[in-house]
C-alpha positions in Angstrom: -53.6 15.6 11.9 -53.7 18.0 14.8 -56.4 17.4 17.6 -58.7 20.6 15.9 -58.3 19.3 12.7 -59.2 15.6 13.4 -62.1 17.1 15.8 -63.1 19.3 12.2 -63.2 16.2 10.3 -65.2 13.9 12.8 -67.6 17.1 13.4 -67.8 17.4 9.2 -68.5 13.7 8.6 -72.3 13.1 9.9 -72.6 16.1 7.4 -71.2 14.6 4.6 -72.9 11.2 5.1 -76.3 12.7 5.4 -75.8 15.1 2.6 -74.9 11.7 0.4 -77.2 9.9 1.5 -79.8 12.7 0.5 -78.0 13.1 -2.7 -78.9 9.3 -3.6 -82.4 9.7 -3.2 -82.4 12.9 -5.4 -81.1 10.7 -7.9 -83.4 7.8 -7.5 -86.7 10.0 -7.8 -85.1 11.7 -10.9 -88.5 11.2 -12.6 -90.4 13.8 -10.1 -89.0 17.4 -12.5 -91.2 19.7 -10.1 -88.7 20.9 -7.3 -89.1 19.2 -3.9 -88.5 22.0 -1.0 -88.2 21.1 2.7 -88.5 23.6 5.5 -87.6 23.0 9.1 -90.8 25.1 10.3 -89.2 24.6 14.0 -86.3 26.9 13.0 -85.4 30.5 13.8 -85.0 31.4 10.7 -85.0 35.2 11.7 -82.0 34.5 13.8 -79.7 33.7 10.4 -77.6 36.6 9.7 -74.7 34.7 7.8 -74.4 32.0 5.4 -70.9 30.1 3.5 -71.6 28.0 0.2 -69.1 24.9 0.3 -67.9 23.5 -2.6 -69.9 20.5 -4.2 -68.6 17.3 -2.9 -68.9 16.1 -6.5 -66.4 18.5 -8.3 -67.2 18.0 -12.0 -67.0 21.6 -13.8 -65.2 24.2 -12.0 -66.4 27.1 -14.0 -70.3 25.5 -13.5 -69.5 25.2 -9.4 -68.3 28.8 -9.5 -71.3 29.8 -11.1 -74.0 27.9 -9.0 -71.9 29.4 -6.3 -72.3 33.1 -7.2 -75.9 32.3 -7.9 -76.6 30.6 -4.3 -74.8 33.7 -2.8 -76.6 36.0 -4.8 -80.0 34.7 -4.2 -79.5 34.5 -0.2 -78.0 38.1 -0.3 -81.6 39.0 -2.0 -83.6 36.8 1.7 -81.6 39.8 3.1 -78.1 37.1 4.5 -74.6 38.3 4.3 -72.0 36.1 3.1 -68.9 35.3 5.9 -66.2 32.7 6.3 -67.1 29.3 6.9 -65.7 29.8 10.8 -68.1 32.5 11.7 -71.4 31.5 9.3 -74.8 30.7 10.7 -75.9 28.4 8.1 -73.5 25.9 5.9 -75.1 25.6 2.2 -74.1 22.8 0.2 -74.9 21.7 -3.4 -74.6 18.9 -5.5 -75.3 19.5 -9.3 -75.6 16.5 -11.2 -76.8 15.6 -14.7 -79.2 12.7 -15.9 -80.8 11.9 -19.6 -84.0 10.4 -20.4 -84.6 8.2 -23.0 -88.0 8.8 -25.0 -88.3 6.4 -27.6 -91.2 5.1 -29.6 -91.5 1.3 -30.6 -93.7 -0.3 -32.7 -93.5 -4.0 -31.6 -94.6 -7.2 -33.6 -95.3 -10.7 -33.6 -97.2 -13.6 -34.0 -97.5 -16.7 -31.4 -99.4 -19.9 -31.5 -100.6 -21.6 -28.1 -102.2 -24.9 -27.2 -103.4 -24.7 -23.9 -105.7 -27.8 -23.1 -108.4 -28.5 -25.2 -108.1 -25.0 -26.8 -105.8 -23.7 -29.3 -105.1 -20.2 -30.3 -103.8 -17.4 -31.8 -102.4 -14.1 -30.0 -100.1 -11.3 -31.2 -97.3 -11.0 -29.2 -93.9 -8.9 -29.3 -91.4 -11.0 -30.6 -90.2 -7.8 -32.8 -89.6 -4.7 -31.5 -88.9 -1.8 -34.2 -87.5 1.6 -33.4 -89.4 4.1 -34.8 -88.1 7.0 -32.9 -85.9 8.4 -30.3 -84.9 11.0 -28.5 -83.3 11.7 -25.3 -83.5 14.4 -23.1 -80.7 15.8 -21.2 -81.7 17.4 -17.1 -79.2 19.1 -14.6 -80.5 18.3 -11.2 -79.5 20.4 -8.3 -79.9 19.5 -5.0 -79.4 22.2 -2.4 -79.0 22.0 1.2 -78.7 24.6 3.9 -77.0 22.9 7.4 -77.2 25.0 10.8 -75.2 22.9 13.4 -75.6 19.6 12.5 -79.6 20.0 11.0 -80.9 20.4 7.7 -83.2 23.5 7.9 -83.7 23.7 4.3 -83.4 21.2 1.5 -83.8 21.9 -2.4 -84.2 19.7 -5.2 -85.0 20.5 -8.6 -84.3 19.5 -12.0 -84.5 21.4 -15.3 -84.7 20.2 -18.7 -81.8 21.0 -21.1 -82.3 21.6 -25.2 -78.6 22.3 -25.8 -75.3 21.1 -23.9 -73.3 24.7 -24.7 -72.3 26.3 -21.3 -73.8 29.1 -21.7 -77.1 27.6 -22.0 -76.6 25.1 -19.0 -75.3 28.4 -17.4 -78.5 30.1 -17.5 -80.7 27.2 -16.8 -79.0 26.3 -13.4 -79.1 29.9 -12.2 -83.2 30.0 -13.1 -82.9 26.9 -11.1 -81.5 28.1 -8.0 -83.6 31.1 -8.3 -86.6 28.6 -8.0 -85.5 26.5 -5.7 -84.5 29.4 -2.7 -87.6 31.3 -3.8 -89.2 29.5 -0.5 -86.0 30.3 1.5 -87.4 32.7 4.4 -86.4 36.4 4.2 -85.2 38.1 6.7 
């Protein structure tokens, strides 16, 4: 590695671990479906002329990461930013789409127990059977977006939406409604 290369890599790496680290607690809280938006309120935010969308550091589905990408670009372009190489951008946005399902199911659960406890004896229902009576799981694509000026999150994303059918076209439009909602707060210029 060349010394500008190596000093690249170092200067990318408290940007990758932060930006995993956030992505682990996007996937713990999982359960909150409202988007979660974080401003920097001490930021310039008028100063931002230029923006560059990294790939995802989790590449799963080129054609969905191209997508998402054209959607992040087109959504900033609408606050009024102008895309530019990564060299010469104001603001770094990363993504990480993800997918999680939730099991729903319904359980009908039976039993019978006996108990001696002292001088008293008893009966109690308990669950010593538990029936299936339904299920049904529900599929989510999470999407966590950041937006990085040096080395500081000025803007953080995330946002999950619920899923009735796995065809890409139908994830397709659901992400970009996403994204939509969750740069809606993004200051304009």
């Amino acid at each position: 590695m060349t010394p500008t290369n190596k000093s690249k890599h170092i200067a990318r790496k408290p940007f990758y671990m932060l930006f995993a680290l956030v992505a682990l607690s996007f996937l713990a809280g999982c359960a909150n479906k409202g988007p979660q938006i974080n401003i920097d309120e001490s930021q310039n935010f008028a100063d931002i002329n230029t923006f560059f969308v990294r790939p995802p550091l989790n590449s799963l589905n080129p054609e969905i990461e191209s997508q998402l990408t054209s959607a992040i670009s087109r959504a900033l372009i609408a606050k009024g930013l102008k895309p530019s190489p990564e060299e010469g951008a104001d603001v770094l946005v990363g993504f990480l789409p993800s997918t999680a399902s939730e099991e729903n199911d319904t359980r009908l659960n039976l039993g019978l127990g006996t108990g001696v406890f002292g001088r008293s004896g008893g009966i109690s229902l308990g669950s010593i059977f538990s029936v299936p009576i339904g299920e049904r799981v529900t599929q989510y694509q999470n999407l966590q977006i950041d937006v990085v000026r040096g080395d500081t999150f000025i803007y953080s994303a995330v946002g999950s939406v619920e899923v009735e059918s796995t065809d890409s076209v139908t994830i397709q439009n659901k992400l970009g409604e996403l994204v939509a909602n969750l740069l809606e707060a993004f200051p304009a210029k």
